[in-house]
C-alpha positions as CSV (number, residue, x, y, z in Angstrom):
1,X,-6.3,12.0,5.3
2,X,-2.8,10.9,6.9
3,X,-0.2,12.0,8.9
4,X,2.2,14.5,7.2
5,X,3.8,15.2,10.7
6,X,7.1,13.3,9.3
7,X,9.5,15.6,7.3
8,X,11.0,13.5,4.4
9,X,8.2,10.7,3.7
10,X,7.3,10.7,0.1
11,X,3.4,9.0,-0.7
12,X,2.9,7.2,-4.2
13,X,-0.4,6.6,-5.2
14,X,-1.4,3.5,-7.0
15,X,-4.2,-0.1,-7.5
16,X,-4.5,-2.7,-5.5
17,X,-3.0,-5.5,-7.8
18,X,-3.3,-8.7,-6.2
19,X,-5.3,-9.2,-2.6
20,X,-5.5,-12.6,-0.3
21,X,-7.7,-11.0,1.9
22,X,-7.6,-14.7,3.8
23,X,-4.2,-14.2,4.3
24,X,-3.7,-10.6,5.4
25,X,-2.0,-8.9,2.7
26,X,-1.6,-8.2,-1.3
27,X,0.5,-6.3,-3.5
28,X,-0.3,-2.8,-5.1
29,X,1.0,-1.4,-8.8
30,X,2.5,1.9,-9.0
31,X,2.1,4.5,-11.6
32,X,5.5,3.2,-13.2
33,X,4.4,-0.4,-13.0
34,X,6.5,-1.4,-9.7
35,X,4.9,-3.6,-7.0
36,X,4.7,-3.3,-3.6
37,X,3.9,-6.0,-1.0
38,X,1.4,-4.1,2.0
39,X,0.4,-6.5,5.4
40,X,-3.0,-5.4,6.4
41,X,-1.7,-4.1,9.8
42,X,-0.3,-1.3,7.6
43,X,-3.8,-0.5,5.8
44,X,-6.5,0.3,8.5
45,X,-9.1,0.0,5.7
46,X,-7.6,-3.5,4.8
47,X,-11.4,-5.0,4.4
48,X,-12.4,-2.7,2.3
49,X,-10.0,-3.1,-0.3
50,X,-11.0,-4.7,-3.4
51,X,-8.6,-5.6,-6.6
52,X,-8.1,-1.9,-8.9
53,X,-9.0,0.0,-5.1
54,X,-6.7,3.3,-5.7
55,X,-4.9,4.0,-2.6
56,X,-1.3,6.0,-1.4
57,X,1.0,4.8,0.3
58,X,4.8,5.4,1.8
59,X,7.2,3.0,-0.2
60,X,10.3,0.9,1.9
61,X,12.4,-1.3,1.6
62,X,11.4,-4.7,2.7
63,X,13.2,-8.1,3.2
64,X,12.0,-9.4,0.1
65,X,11.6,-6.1,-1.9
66,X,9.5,-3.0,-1.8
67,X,7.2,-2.7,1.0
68,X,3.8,-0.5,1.1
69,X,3.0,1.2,4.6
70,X,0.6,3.3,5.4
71,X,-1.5,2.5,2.7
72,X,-4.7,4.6,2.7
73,X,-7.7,4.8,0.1
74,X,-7.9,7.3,-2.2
């Protein structure tokens, strides 16, 4: 499972909350309850991804709020 070659990079685990797997992307819940917006280019498993999947993932900051990448299933 994933690249830990980055010093620094912190992985949260959480569900898949909302998917629009026609459109490419979805949110996913935290442990604490915040959301995250993920694009399928940052989940290589993006089709198998199915609402309450558990994944981890690296948090950022996006231009509209937190942003999911690398987003992996757990």
């Amino acid at each position: 499972m994933g690249n830990f070659s980055k010093v620094g990079e912190i992985w949260i685990t959480g569900t898949v909350k909302t998917l629009k797997a026609d459109k490419g992307f979805g949110f996913i819940r935290d442990l604490n309850g915040l959301e995250y917006f993920f694009h399928h280019t940052d989940a290589p498993d993006f089709e198998a991804f199915t609402l309450g999947t558990a994944v981890r993932f690296v948090a950022k900051a996006g231009t509209k709020g937190p942003r999911a990448e690398k987003v992996e299933l757990l």
